[in-house]
Backbone as CSV, one residue per row, in Angstrom:
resi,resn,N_x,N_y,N_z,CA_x,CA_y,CA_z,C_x,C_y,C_z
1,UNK,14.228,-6.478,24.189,13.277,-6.577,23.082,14.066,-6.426,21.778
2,UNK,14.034,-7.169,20.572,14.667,-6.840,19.712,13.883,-5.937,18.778
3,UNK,14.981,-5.963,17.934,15.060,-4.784,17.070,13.498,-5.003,15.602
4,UNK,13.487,-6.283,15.590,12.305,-6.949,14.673,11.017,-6.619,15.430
5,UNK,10.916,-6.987,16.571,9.499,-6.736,17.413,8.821,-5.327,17.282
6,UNK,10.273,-4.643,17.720,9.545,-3.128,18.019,9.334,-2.514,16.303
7,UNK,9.697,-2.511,15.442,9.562,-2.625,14.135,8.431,-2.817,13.413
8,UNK,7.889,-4.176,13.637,6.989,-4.837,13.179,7.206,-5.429,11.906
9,UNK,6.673,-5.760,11.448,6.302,-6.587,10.348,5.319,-6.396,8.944
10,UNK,5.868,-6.431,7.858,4.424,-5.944,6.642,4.530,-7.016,5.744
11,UNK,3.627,-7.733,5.667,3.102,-8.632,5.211,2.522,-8.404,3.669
12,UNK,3.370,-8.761,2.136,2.430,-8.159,1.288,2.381,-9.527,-0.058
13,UNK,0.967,-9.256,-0.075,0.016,-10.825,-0.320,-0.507,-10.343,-1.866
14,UNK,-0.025,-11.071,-3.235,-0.310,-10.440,-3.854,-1.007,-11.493,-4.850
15,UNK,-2.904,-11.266,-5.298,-3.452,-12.655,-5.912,-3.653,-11.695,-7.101
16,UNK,-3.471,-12.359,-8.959,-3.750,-12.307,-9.417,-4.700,-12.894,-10.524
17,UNK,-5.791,-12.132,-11.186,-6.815,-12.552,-11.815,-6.525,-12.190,-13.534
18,UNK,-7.278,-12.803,-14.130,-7.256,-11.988,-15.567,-6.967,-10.248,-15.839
19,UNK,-8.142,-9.956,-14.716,-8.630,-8.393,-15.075,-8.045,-7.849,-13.895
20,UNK,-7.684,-8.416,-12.734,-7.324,-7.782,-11.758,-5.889,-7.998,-11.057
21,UNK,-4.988,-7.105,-10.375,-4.174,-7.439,-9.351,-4.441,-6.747,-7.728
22,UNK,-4.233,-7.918,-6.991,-4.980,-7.697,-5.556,-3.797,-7.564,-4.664
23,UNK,-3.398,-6.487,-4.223,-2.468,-6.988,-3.442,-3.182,-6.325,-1.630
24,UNK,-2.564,-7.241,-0.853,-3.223,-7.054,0.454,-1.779,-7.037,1.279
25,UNK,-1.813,-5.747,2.138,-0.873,-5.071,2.869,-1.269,-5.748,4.407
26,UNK,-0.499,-6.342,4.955,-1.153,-6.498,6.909,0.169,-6.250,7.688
27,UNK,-0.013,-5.264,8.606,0.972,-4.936,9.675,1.612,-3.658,9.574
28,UNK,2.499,-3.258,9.623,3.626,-1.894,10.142,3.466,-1.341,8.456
29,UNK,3.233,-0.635,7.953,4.163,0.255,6.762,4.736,1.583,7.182
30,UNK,6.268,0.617,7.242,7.057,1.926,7.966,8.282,1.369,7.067
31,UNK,9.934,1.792,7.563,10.847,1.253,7.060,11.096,-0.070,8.028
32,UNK,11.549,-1.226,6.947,12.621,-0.987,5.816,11.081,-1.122,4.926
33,UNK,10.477,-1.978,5.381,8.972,-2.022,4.602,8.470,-1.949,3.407
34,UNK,8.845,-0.314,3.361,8.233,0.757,2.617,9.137,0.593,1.357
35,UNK,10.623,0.196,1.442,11.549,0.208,0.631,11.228,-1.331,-0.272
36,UNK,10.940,-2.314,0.578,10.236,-3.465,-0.055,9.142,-3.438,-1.254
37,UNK,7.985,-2.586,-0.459,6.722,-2.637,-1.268,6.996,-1.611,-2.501
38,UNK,7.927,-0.645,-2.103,7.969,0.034,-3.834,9.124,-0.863,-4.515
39,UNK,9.783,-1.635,-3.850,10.744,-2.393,-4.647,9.886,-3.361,-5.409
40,UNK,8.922,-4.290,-4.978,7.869,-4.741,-5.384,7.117,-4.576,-6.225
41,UNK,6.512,-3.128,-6.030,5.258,-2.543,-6.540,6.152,-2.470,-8.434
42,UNK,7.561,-2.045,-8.467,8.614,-1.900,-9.412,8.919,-2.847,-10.329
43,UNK,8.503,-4.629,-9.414,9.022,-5.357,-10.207,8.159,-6.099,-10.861
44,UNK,6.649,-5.620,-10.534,5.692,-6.301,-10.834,4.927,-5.079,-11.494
45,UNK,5.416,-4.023,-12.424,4.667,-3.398,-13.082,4.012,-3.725,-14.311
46,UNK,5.312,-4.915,-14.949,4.641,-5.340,-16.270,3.793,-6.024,-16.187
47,UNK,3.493,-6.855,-15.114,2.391,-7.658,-14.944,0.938,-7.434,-14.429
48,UNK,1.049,-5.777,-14.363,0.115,-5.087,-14.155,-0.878,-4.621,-15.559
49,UNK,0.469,-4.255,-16.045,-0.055,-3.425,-17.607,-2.007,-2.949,-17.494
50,UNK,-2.653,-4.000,-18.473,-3.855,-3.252,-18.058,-4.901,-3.348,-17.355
51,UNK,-4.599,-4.229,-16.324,-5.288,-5.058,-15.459,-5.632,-3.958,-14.224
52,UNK,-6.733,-3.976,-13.667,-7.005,-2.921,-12.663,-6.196,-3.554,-11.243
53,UNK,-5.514,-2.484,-10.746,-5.098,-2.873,-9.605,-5.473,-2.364,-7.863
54,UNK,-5.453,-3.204,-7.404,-6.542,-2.939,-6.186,-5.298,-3.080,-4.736
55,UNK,-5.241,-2.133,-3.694,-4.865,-2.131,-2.572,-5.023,-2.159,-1.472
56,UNK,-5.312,-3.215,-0.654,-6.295,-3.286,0.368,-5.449,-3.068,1.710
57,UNK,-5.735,-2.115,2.586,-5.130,-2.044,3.798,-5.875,-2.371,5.193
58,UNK,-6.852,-3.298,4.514,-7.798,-3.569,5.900,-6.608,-3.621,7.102
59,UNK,-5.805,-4.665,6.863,-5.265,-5.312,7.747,-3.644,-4.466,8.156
60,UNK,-3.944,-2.830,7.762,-2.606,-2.782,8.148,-2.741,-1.893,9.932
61,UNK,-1.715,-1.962,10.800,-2.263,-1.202,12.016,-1.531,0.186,12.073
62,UNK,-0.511,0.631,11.460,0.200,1.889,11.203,1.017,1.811,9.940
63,UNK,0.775,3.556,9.619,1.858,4.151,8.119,2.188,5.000,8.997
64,UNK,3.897,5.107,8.736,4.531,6.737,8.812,4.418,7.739,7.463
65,UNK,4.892,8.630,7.602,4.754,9.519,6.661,5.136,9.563,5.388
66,UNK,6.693,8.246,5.423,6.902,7.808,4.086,6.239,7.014,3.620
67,UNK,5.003,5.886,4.340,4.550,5.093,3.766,3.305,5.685,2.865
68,UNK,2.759,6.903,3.712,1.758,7.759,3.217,2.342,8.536,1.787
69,UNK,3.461,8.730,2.033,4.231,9.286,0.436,4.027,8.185,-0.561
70,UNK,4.185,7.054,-0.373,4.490,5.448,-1.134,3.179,5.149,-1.447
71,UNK,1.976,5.092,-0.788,0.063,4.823,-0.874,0.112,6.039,-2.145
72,UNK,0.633,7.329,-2.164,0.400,8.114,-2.918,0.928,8.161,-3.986
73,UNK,2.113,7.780,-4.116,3.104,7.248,-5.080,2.110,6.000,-6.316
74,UNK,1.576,5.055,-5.201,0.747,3.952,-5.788,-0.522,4.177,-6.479
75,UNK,-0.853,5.296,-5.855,-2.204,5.735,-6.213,-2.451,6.538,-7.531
76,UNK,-1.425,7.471,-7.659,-1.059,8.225,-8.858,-0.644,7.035,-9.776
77,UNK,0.158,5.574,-9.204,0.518,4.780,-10.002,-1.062,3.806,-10.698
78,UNK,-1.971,4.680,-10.150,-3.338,3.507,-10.816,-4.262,2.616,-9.388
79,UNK,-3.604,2.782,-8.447,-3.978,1.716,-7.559,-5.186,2.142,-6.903
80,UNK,-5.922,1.209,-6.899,-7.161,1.408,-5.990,-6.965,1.614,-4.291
81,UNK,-7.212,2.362,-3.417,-6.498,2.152,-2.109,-8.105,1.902,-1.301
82,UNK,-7.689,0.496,-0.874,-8.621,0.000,0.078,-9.001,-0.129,1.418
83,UNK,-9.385,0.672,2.538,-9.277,0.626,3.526,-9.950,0.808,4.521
84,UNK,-10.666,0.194,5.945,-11.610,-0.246,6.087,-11.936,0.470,7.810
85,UNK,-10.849,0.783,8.216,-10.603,0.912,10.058,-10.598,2.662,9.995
86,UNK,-10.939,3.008,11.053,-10.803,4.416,10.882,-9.319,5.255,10.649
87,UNK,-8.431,4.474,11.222,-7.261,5.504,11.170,-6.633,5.223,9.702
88,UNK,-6.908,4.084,8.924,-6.430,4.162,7.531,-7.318,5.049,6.485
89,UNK,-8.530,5.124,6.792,-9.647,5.356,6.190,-9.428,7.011,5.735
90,UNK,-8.873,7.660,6.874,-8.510,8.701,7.470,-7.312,8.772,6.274
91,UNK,-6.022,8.267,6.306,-5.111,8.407,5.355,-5.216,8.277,4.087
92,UNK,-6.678,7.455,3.323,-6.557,7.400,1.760,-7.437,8.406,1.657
93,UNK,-8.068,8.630,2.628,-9.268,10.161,2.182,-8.158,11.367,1.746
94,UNK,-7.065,11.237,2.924,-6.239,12.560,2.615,-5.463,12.108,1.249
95,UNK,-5.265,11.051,0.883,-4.369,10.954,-0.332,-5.124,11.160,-0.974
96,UNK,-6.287,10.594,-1.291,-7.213,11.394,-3.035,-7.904,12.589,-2.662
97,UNK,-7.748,13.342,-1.532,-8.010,14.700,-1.136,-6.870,15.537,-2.255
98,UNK,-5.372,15.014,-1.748,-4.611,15.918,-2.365,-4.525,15.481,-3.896
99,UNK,-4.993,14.024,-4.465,-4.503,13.807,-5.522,-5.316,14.181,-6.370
100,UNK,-6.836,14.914,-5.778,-7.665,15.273,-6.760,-7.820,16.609,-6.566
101,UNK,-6.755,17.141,-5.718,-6.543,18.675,-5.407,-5.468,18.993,-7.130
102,UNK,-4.874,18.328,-7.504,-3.702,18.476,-8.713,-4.432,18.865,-9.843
């Protein structure tokens, strides 16, 4: 089995509107991944400026613990965290649990 399979894959889909940026996460957020989407999330800040930004994880099937650091990272960064299945649902509750614990 290679090394890509067992890994997986993160898929990140990003549509923009006047007022909005949408970006949609599907598959693994784990490494190298995780190093992608904040490399990303980094290079596309100016094009954020004041546009509301929205994060949808319907479609993702696992976060490790750094990716849960990185959702939180995003979230403090403005981002809406969207998520629809129970076991993600479960992870943005705990991120604006702690981020509205501050």
């Amino acid at each position: 089995m290679d090394e890509e399979r067992v890994m997986g894959m993160l898929r990140i889909t990003i549509a923009e509107t006047l007022t909005e940026q949408k970006w949609t996460l599907e598959g693994r957020l784990v490494q190298p991944w995780i190093s992608e989407l904040k490399s990303t999330w980094t290079k596309t800040e100016n094009a954020r400026r004041e546009r509301k930004c929205v994060v949808d994880l319907t479609a993702v099937t696992f976060i490790d613990k750094n990716g849960e650091k990185v959702l939180a990272e995003l979230s403090r960064g403005g981002a809406q965290l969207i998520a629809t299945g129970c076991y993600t649902r479960h992870v943005v509750h705990n991120i604006e649990r702690k981020k509205s614990n501050r």
